[in-house]
N, CA, C and O of each residue as an XYZ file, in Angstrom:
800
protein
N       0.853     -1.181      0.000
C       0.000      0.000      0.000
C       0.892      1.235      0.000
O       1.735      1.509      0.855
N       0.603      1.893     -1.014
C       1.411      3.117     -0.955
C       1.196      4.263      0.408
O       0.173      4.323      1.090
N       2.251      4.998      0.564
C       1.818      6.193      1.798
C       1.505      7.319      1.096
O       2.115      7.615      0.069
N       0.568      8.015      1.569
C       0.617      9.124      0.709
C       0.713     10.279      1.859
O       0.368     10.047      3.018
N       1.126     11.324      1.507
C       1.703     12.455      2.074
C       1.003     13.539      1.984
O       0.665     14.042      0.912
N       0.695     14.042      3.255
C      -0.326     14.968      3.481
C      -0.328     16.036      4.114
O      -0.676     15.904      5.287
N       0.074     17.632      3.610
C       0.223     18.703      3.760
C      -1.184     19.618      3.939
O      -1.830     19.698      2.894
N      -1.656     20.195      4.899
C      -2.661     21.396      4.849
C      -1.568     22.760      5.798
O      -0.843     22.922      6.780
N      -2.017     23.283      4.891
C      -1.498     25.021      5.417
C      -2.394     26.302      4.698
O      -2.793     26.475      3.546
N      -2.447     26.687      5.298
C      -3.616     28.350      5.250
C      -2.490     29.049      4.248
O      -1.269     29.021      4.405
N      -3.149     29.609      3.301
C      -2.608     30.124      2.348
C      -2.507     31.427      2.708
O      -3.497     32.156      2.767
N      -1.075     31.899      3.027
C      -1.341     33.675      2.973
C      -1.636     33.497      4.640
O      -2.147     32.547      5.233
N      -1.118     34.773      5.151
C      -1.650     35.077      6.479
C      -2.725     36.038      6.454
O      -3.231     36.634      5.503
N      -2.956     36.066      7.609
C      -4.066     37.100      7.705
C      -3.404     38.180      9.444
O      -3.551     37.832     10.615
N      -2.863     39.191      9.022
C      -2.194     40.026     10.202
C      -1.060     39.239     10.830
O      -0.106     38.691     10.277
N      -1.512     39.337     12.622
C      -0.242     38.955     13.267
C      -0.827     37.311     13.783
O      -1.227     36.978     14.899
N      -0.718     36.599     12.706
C      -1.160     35.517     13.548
C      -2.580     34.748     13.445
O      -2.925     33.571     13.339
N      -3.234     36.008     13.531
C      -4.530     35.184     12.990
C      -4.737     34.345     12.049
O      -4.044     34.308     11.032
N      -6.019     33.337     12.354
C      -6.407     32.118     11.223
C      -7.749     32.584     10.532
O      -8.643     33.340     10.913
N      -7.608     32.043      9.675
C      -9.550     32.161      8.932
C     -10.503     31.232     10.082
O     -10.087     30.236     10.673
N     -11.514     31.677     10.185
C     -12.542     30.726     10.937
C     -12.696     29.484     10.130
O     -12.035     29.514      9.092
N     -13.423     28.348     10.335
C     -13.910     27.757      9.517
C     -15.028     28.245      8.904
O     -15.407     29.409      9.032
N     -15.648     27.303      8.158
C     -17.152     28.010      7.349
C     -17.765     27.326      7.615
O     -17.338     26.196      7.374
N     -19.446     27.395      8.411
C     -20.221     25.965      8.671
C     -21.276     26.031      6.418
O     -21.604     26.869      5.577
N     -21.298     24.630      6.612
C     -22.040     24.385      5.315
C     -22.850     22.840      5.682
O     -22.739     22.022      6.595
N     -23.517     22.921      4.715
C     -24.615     21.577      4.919
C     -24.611     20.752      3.145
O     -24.813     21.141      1.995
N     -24.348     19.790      3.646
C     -24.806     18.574      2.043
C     -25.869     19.225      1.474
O     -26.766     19.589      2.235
N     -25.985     19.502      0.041
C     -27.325     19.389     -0.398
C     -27.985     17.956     -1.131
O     -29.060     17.751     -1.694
N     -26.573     16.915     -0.779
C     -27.170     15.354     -0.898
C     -26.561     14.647     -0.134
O     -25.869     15.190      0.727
N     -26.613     13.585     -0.195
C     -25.687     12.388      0.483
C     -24.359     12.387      0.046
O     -23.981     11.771     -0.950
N     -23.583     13.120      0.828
C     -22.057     12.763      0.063
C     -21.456     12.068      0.775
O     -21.781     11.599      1.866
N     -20.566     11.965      0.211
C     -19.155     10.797      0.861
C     -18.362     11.650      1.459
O     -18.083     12.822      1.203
N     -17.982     10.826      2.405
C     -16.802     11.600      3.469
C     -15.192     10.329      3.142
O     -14.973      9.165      3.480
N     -14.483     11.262      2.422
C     -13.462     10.425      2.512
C     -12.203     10.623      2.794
O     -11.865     11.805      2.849
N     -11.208      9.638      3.038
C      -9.712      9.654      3.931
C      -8.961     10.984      3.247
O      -8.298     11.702      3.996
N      -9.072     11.348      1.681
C      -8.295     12.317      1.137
C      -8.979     12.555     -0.156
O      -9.768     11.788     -0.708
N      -8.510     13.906     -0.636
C      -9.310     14.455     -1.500
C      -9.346     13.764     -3.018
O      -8.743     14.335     -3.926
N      -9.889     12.830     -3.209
C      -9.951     12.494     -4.252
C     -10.540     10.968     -4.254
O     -10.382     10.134     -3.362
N     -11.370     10.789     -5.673
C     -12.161     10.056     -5.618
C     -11.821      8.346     -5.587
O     -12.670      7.480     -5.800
N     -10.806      8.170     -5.366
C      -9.710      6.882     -5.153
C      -9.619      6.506     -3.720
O      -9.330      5.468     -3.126
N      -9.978      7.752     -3.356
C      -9.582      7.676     -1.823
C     -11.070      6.833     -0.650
O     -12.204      7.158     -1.002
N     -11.004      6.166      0.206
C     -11.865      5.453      0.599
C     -12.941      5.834      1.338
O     -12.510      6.346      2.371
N     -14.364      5.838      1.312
C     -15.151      6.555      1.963
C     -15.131      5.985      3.536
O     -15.281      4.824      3.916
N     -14.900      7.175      4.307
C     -14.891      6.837      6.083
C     -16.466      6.999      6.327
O     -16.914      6.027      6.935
N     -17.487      8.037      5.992
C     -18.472      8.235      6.521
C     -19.373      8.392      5.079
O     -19.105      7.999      3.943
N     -20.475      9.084      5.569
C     -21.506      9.304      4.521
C     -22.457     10.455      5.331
O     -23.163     10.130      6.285
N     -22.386     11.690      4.876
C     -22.943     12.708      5.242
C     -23.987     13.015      5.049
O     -23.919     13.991      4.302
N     -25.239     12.732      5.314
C     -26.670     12.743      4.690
C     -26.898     14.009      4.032
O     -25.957     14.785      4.193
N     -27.949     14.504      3.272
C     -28.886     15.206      2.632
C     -29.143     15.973      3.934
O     -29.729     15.459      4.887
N     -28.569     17.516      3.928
C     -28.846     18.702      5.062
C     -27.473     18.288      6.216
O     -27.215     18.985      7.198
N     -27.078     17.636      6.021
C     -25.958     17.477      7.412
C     -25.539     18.319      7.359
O     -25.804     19.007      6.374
N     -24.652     18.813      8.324
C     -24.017     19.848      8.740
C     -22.562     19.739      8.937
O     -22.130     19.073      9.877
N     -21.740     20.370      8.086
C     -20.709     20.354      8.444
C     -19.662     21.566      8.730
O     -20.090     22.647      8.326
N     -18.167     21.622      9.443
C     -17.628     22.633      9.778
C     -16.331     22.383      8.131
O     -15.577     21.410      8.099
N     -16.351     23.198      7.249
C     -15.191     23.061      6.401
C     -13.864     24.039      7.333
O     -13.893     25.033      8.058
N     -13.161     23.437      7.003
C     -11.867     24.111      7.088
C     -11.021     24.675      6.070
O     -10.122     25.464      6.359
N     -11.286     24.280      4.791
C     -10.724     24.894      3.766
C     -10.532     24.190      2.479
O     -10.395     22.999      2.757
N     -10.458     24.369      1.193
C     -10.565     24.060      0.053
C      -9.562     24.224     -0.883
O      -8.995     25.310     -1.000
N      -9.220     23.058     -1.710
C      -7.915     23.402     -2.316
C      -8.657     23.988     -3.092
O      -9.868     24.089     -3.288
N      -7.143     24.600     -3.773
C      -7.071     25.934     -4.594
C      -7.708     25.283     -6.327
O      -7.433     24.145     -6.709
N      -8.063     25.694     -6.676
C      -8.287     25.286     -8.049
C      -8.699     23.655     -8.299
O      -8.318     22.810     -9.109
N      -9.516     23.657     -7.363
C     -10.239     21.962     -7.225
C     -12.063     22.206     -6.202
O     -12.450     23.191     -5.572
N     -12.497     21.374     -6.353
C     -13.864     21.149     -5.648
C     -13.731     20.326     -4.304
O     -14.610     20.139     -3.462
N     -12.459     19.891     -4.304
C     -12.625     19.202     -2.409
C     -11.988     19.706     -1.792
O     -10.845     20.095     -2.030
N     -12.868     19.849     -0.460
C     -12.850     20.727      0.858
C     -12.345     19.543      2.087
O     -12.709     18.379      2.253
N     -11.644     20.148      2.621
C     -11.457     19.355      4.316
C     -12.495     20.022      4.777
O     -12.701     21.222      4.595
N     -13.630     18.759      5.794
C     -14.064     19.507      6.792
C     -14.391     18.522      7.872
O     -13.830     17.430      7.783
N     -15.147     18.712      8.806
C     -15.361     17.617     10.176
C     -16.910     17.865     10.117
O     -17.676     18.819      9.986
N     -16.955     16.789     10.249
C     -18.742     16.077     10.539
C     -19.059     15.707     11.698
O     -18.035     15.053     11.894
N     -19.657     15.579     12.669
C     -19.544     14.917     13.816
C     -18.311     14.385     14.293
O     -18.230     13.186     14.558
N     -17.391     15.120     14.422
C     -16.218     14.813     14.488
C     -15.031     13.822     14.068
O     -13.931     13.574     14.562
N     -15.746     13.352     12.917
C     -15.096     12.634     11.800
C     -14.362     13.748     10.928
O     -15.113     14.405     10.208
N     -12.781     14.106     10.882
C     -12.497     15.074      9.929
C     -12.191     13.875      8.270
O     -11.922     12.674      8.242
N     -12.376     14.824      7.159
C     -11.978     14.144      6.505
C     -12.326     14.764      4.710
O     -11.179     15.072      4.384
N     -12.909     14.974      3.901
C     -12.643     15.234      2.566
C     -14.304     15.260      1.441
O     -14.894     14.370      0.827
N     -14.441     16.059      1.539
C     -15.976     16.060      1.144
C     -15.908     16.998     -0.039
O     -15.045     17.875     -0.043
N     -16.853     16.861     -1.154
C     -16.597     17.250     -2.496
C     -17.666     18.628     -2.538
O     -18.891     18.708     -2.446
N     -16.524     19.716     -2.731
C     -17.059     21.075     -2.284
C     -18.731     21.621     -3.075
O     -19.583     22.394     -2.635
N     -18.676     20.737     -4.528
C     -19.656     21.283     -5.638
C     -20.997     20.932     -4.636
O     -21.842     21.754     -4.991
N     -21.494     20.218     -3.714
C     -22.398     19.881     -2.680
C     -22.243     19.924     -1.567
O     -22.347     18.934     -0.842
N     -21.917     21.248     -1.107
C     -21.821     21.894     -0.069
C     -22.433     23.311     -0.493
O     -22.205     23.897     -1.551
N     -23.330     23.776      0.644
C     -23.848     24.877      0.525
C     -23.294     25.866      1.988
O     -22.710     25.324      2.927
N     -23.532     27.019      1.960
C     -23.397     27.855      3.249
C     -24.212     29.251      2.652
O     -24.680     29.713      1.612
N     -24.061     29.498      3.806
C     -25.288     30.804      4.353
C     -24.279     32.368      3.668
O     -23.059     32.489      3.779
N     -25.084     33.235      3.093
C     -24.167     34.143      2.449
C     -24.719     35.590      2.837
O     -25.260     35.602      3.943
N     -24.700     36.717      2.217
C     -25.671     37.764      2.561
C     -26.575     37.559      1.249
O     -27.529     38.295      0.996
N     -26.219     36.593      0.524
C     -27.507     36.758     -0.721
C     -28.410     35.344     -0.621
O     -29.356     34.940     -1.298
N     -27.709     34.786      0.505
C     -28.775     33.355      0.716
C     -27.981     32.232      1.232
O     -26.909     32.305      1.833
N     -28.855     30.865      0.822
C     -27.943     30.051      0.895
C     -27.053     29.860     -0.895
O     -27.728     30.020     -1.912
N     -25.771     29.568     -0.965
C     -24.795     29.852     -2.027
C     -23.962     28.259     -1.622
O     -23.644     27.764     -0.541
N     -23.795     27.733     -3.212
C     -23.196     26.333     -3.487
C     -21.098     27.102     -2.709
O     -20.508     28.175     -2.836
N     -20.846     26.098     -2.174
C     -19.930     26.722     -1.703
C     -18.334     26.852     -2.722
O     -17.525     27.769     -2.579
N     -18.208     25.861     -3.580
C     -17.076     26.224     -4.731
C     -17.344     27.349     -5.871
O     -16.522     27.858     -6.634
N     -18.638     27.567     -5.767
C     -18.727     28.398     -6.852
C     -18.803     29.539     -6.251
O     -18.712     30.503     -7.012
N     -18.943     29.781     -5.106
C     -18.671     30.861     -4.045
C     -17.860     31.510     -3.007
O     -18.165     32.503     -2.346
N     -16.513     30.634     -2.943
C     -15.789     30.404     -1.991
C     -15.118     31.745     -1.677
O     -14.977     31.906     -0.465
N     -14.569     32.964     -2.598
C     -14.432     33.762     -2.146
C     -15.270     34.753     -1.251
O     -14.650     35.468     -0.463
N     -16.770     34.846     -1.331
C     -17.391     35.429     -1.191
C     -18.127     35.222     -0.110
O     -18.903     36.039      0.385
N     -17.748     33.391      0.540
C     -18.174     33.508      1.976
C     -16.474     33.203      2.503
O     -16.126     32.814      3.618
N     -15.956     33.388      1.807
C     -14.281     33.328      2.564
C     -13.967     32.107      2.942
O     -13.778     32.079      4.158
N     -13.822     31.034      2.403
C     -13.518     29.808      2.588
C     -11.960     29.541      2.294
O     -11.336     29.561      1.234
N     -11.612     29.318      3.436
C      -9.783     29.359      3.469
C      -9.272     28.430      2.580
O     -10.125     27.696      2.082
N      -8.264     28.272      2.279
C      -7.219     27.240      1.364
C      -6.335     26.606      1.614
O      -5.274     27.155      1.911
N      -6.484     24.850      1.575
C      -5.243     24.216      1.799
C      -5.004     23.648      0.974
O      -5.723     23.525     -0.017
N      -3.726     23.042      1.176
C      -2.717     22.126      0.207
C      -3.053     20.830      0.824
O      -3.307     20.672      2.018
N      -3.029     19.594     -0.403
C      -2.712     18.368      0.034
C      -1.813     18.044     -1.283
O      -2.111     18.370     -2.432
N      -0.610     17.309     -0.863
C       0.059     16.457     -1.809
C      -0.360     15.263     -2.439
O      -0.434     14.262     -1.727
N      -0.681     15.165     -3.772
C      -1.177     14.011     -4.275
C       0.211     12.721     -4.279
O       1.442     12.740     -4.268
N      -0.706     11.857     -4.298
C       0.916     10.971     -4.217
C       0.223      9.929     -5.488
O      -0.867     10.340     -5.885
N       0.670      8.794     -6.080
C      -0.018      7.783     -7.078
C      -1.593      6.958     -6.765
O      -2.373      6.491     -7.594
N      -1.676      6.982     -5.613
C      -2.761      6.429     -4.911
C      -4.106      6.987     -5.341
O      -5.122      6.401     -5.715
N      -3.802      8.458     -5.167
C      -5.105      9.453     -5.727
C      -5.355      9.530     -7.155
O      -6.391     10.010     -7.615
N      -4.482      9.097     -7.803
C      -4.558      8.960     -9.588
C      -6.108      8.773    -10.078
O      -6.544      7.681     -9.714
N      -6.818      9.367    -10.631
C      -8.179      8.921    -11.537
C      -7.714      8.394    -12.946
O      -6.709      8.730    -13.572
N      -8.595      7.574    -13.261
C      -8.144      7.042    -14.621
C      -8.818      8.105    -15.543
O      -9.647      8.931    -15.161
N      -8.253      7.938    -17.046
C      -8.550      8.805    -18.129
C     -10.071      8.479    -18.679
O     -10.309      8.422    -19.885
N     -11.050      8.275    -17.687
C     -11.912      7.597    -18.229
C     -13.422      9.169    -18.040
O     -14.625      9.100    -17.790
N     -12.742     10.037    -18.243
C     -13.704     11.185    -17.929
C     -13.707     11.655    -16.574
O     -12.996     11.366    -15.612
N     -14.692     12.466    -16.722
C     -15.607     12.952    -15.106
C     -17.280     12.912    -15.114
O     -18.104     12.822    -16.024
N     -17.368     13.008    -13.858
C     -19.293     12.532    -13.719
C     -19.444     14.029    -14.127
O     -18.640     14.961    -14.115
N     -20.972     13.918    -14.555
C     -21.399     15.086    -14.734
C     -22.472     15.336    -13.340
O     -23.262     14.603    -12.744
N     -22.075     16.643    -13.199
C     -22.323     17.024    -11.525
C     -23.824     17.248    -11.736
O     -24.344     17.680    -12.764
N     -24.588     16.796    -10.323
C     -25.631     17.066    -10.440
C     -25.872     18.433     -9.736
O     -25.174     18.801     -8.791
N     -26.728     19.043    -10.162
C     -26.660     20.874     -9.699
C     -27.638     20.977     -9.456
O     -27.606     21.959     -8.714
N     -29.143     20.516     -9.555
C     -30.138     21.162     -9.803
C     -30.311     21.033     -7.805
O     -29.527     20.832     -6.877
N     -31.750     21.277     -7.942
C     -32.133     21.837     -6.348
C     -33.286     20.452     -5.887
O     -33.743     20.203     -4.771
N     -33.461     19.900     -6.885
C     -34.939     19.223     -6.447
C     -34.872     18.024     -7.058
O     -35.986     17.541     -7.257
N     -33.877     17.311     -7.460
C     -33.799     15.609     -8.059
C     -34.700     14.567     -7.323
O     -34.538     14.245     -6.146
N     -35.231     14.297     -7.778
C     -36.245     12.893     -6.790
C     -36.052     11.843     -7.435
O     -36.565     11.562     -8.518
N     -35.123     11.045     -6.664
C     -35.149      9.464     -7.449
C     -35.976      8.711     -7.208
O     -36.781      8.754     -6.277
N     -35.847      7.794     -8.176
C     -36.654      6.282     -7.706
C     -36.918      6.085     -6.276
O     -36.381      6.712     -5.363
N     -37.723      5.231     -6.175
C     -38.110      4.734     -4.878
C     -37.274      3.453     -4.811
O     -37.202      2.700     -5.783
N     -36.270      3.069     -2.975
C     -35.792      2.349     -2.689
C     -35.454      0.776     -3.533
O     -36.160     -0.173     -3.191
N     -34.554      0.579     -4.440
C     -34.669     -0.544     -5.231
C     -34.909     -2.330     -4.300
O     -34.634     -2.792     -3.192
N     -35.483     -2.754     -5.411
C     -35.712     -4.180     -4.496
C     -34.492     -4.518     -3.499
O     -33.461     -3.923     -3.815
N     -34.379     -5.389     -2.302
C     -33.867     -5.851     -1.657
C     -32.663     -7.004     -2.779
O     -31.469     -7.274     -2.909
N     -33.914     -7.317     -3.314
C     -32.827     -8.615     -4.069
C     -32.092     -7.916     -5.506
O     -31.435     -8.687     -6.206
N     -32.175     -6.896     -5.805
C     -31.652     -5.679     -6.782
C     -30.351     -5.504     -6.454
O     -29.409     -5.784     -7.196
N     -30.224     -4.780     -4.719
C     -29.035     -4.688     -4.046
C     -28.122     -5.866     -3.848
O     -26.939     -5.737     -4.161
N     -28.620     -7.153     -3.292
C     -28.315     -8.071     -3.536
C     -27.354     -8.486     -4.659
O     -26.139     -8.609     -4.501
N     -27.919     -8.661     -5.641
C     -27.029     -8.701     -6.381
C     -26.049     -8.042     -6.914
O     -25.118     -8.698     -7.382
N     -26.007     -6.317     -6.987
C     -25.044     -5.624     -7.402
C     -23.936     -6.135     -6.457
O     -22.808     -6.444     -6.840
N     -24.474     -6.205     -4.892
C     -23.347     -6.536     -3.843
C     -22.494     -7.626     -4.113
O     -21.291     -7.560     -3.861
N     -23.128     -8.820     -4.704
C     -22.359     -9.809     -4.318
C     -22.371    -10.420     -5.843
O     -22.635    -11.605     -6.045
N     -21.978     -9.251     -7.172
C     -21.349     -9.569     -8.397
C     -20.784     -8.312     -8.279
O     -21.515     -7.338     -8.458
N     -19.473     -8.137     -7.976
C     -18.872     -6.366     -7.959
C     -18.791     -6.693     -9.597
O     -19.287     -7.557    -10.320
N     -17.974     -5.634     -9.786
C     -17.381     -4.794    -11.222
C     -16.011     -4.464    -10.921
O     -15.823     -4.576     -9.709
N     -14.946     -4.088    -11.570
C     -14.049     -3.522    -11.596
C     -14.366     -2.173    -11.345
O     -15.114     -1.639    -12.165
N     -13.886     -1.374    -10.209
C     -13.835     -0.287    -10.067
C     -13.463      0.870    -10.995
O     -12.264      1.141    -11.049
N     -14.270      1.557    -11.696
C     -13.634      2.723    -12.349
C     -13.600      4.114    -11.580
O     -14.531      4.513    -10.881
N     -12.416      4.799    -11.795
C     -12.369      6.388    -10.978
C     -12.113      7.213    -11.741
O     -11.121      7.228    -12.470
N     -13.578      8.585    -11.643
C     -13.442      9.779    -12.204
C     -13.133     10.645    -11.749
O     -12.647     10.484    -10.630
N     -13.188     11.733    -12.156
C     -12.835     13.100    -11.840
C     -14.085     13.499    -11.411
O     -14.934     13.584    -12.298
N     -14.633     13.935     -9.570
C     -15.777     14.334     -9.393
C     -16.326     13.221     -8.092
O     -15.545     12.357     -7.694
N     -17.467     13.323     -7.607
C     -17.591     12.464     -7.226
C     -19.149     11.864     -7.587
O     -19.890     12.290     -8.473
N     -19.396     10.866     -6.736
C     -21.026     10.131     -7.782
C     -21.847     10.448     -6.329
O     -21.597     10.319     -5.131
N     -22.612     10.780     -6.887
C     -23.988     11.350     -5.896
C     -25.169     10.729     -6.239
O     -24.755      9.711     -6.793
N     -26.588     10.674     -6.275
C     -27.804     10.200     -7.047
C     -27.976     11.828     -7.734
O     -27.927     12.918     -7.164
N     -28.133     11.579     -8.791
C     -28.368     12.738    -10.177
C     -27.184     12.882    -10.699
O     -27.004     14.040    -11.077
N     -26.510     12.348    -10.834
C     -24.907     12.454    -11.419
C     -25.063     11.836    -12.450
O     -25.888     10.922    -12.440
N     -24.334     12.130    -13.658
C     -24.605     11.284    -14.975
C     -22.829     10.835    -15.276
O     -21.699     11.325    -15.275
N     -23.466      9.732    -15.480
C     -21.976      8.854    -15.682
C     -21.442      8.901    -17.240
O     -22.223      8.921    -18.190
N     -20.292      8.913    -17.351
C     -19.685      9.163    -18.590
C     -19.918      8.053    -20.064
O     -20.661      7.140    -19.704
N     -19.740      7.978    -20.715
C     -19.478      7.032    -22.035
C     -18.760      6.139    -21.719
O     -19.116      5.009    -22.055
N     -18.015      6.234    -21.274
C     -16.610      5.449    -20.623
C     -16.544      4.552    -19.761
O     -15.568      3.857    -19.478
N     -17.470      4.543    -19.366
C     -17.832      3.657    -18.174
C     -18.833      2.421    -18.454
O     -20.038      2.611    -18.624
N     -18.250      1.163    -18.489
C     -19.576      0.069    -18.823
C     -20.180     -0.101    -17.747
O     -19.733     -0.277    -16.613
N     -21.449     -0.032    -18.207
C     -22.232     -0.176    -17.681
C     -23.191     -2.286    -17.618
O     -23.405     -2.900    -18.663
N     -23.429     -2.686    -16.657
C     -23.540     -3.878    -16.408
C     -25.426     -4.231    -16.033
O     -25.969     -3.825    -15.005
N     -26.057     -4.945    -16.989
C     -27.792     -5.100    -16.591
C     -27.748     -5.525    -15.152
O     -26.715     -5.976    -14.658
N     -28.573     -5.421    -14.653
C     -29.195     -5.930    -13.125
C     -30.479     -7.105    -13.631
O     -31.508     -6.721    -14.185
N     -30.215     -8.429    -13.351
C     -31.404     -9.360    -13.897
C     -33.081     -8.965    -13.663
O     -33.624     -8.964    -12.558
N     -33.639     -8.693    -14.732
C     -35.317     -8.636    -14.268
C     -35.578     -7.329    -13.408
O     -36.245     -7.371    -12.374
N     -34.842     -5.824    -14.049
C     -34.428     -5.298    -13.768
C     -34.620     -4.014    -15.047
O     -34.478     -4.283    -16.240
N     -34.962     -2.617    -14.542
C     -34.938     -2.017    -15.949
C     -33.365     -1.226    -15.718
O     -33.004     -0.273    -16.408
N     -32.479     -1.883    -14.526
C     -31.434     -0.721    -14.291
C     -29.851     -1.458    -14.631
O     -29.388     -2.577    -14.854
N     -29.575     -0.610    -14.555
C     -27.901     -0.699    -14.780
C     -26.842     -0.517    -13.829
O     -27.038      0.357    -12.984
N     -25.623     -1.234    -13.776
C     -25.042     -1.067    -12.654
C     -23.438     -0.600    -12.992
O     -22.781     -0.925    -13.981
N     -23.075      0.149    -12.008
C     -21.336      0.071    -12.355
C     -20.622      0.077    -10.751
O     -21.325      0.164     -9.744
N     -19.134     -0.028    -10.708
C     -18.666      0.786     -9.335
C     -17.638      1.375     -9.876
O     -16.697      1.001    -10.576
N     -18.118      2.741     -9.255
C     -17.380      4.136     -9.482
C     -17.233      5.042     -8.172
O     -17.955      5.569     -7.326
N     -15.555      4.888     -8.570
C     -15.023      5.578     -7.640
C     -15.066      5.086     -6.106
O     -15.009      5.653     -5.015
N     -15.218      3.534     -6.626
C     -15.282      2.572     -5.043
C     -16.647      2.538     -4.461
O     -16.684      2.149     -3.294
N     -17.737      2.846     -4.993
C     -19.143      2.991     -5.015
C     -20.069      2.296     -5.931
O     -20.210      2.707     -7.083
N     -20.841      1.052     -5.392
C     -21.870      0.304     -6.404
C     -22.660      1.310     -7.065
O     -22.552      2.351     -6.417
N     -23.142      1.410     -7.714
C     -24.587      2.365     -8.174
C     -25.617      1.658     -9.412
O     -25.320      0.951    -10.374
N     -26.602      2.044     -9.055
C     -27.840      1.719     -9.833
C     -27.853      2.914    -10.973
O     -27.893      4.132    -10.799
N     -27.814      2.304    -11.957
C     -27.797      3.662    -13.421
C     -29.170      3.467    -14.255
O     -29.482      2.424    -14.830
N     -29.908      4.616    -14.219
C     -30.809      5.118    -15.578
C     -29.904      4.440    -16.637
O     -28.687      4.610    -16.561
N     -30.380      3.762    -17.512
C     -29.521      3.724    -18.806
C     -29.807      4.338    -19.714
O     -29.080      4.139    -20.687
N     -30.888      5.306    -19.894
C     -31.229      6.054    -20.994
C     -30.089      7.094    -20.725
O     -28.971      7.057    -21.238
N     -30.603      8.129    -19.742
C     -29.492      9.097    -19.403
C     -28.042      9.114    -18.838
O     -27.245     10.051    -18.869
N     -27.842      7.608    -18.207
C     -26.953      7.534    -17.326
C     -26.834      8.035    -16.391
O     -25.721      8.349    -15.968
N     -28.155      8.325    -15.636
C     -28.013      8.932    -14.301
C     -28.190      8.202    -13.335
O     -29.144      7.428    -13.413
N     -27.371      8.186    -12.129
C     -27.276      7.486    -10.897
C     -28.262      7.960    -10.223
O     -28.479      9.077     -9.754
N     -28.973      6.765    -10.224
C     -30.304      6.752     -9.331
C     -30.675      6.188     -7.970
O     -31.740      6.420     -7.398
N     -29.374      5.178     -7.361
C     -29.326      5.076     -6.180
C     -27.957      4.755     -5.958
O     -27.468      4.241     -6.964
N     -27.046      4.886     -4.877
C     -25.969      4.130     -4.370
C     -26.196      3.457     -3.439
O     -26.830      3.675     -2.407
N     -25.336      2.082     -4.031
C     -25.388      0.943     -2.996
C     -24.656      0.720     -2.330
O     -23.592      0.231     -2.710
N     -24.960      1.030     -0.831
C     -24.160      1.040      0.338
C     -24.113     -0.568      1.297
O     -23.444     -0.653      2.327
């Protein structure tokens, strides 16, 4: 198992000493909480739809944020994170200057590598309603026939649309599709390729 090497530092000071606060923000879905920023990296937790979390800061020219959840610290994908602004609530990467969300470094090492196989397409909208809970014996089987893991750029949420690149595998007696991405089973729309449930 490779080590990988892990640097955070506040970019820039601020006076004599002082730090940036953190920023509190909340999931606007179920995301993954994982060991390091990137989608290779292994999910520790799972942050529900409205959780609450404290970020600590966001690399520079990327979408993942360090932050702590119930006191789990660890790596959550900034494009689904929201926080409180003077113009509302505001997605927090596409806003980060503007509620002041500090900046750290992490060193990538080979471990974090994504393959050339694309990126998900992010789900953005405000109001996605998936399917209702798939059969018991649905899950079942995705669980216990994996796939070869593929890893994109991004992470997979339910409303995420999965790339070209990615085969996709039938589920028996079944109108759905399956892959694991980014170390995550998922149930796929096959018309659109949209992830319609993850199987945990």
């Amino acid at each position: 198992m490779k080590t990988r090497l892990l640097s955070l530092t506040l970019a820039g000071t601020l006076g004599a000493g002082a730090a940036m606060a953190d920023v509190d923000a909340t999931a606007v879905t179920d995301l993954n909480l994982r060991a390091g920023p990137s989608p290779a990296q292994p999910v520790i937790d799972v942050i529900p739809n409205a959780g609450a979390v404290s970020i600590q800061g966001c690399i520079e020219a990327s979408s993942w944020c360090e932050v702590n959840y119930n006191g789990t610290q660890g790596w959550a994908y900034g494009d689904y994170l929201a926080a409180s602004s003077d113009s509302g609530s505001v997605r927090v990467i596409e806003n980060r200057s503007v509620i002041e969300v500090p900046t750290v470094t992490y060193e990538y090492s080979e471990a974090d590598t994504v393959q050339a196989g694309g990126a998900i397409s992010p789900y953005v909208g405000d109001t996605y309603v998936a399917p209702s809970v798939p059969a018991d014996n649905t899950l079942v089987y995705v669980r216990d026939n994996p796939m070869e893991p593929i890893y994109l750029d991004g992470e997979v949420v339910t409303g995420a649309q999965l790339p070209a690149a990615v085969g996709l595998q039938p589920v028996p007696d079944t109108e759905y599709r399956y892959a694991y991405v980014n170390g995550v089973p998922v149930l796929v729309e096959p018309a659109d390729r949209r992830v319609v449930y993850l199987v945990r």
